[in-house]
N, C-alpha and C positions, 0 to 999 in steps of 0.2 A: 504494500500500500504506500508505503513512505518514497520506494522510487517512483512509482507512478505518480505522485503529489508532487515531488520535484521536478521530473517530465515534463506536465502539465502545464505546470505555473512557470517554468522558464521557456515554453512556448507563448503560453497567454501574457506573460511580463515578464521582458527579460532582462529586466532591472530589479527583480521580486527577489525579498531576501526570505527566507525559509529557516526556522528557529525554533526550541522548544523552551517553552515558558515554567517555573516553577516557583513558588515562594519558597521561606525558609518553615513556613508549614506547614508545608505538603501541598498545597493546593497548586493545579498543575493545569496546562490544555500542552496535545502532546502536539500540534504544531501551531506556528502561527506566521502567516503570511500576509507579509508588509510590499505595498507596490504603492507608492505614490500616496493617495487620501485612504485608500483602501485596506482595510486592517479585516482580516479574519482570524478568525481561534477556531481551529478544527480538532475535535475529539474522535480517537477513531476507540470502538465498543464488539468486542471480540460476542457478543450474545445478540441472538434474536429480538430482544426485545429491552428499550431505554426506557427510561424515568426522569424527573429531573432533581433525582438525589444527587448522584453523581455530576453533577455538572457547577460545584463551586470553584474550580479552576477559571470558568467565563468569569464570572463577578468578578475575582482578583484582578484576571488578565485588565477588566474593564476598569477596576480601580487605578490602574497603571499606565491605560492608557487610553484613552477619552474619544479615541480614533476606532473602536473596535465596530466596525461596522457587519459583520455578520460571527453567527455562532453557528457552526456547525456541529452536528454531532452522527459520524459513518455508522450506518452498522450492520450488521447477517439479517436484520428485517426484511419484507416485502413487499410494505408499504411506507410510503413516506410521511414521518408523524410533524406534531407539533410540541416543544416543548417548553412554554413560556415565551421568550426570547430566541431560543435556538430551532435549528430546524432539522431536522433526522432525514435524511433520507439514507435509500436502503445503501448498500456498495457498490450495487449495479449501475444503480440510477446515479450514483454522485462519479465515479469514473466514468461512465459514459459522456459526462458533460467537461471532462475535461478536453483540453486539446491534444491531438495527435503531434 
């Protein structure tokens, strides 16, 4: 998944810097891709099915940096959900939209 993110987004921006975010609390997003205005935090979720316990890494990420314009969260699902602020879709559906 993580070359395939990196693939993607240095075809979509090839100025885009590709990074993993952590506090000294644990709280984490396991990528985040900065291009220009454009801030995402992407969670990738090894199980079928997300909730939005897991997802205190977006908030930190957003307390840090005021720029975070989407919240992603990948997962083994097969449909694509909603989770608050963040948006699931399944792994299929979020690599297919990447660029070749």
């Amino acid at each position: 998944m993580g070359l395939e993110l990196v693939r993607g987004t240095t075809g979509l921006w090839p100025s885009a810097r590709l990074y993993h975010f952590r506090t000294r609390r644990g709280a984490e997003v396991d990528y985040v891709v900065e291009a220009g205005r454009e801030v995402w935090g992407i969670e990738i979720k090894a199980s079928r099915t997300v909730d939005a316990r897991g997802l205190r890494g977006f908030q930190a990420l957003a307390e840090r940096m005021r720029r975070l314009t989407r919240r992603i969260v990948v997962f083994l699902g097969s449909r694509r959900q909603k989770l608050g602020e963040a948006e699931a879709p399944p792994i299929h559906a979020f690599l297919d939209k990447l660029p070749d």
